[in-house]
C-alpha positions in Angstrom: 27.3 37.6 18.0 28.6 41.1 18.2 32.7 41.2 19.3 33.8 43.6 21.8 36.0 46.0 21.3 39.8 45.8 23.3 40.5 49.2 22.8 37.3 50.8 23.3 36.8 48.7 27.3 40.4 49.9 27.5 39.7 53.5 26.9 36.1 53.4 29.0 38.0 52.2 31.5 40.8 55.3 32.1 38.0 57.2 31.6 36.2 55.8 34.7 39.2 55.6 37.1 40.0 59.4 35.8 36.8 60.6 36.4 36.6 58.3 39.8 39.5 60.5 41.2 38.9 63.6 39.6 35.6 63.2 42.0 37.7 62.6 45.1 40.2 65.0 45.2 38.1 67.7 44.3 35.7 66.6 47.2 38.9 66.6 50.0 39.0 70.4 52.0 42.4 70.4 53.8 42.0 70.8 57.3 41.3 73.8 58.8 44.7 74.4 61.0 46.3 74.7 57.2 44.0 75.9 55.3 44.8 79.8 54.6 42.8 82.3 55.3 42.3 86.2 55.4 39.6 86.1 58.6 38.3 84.0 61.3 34.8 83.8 59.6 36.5 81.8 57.1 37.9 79.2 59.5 34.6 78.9 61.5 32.7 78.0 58.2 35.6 75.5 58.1 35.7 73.9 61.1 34.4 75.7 64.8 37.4 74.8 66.7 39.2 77.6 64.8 37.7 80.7 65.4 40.9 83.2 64.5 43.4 83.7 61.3 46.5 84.8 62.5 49.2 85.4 59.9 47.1 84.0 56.9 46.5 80.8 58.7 43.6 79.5 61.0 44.1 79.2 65.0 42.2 78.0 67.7 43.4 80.3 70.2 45.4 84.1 70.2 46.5 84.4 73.5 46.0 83.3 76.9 42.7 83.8 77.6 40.6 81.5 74.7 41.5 78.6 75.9 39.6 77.6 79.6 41.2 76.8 82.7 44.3 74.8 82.9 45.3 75.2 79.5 47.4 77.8 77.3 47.6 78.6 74.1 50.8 77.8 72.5 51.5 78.1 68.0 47.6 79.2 67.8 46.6 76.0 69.6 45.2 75.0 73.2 47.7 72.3 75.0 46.7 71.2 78.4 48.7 71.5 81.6 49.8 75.5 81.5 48.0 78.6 82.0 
């Protein structure tokens, strides 16, 4: 019977968890409030909600009037209770 190799399950191994997280980083898109940008169709392809780049960055909202009634938009986002 053949012997296996130490070295060689080592190596094949490292390999596999390298290429295991190689795989899932490269598969994680940060989130579009962070993500920069230089126009809103950038952020819409990321996620809807954001539908504006202000200042290299994507926002929900510019303004008071994006955000519906009884809310406001405050930092590029919509927070409830203002207007």
């Amino acid at each position: 019977m053949r012997q296996k190799h130490p070295r060689f399950a080592g190596i094949a191994f490292a390999l596999l968890v390298g290429a295991t997280l190689l795989s899932t980083v490269g598969s994680c898109t940060p989130d579009a409030r962070y993500a920069r940008c230089s126009n809103g169709g950038e952020c819409q392809k990321r996620d809807p909600k954001y539908q504006y780049c202000l200042d290299g960055r994507c926002v929900e909202c510019i303004g008071r009037g994006g955000c519906g009634a009884h809310r406001a938009c405050r930092d590029g986002a919509c927070v409830e209770g203002e207007e």
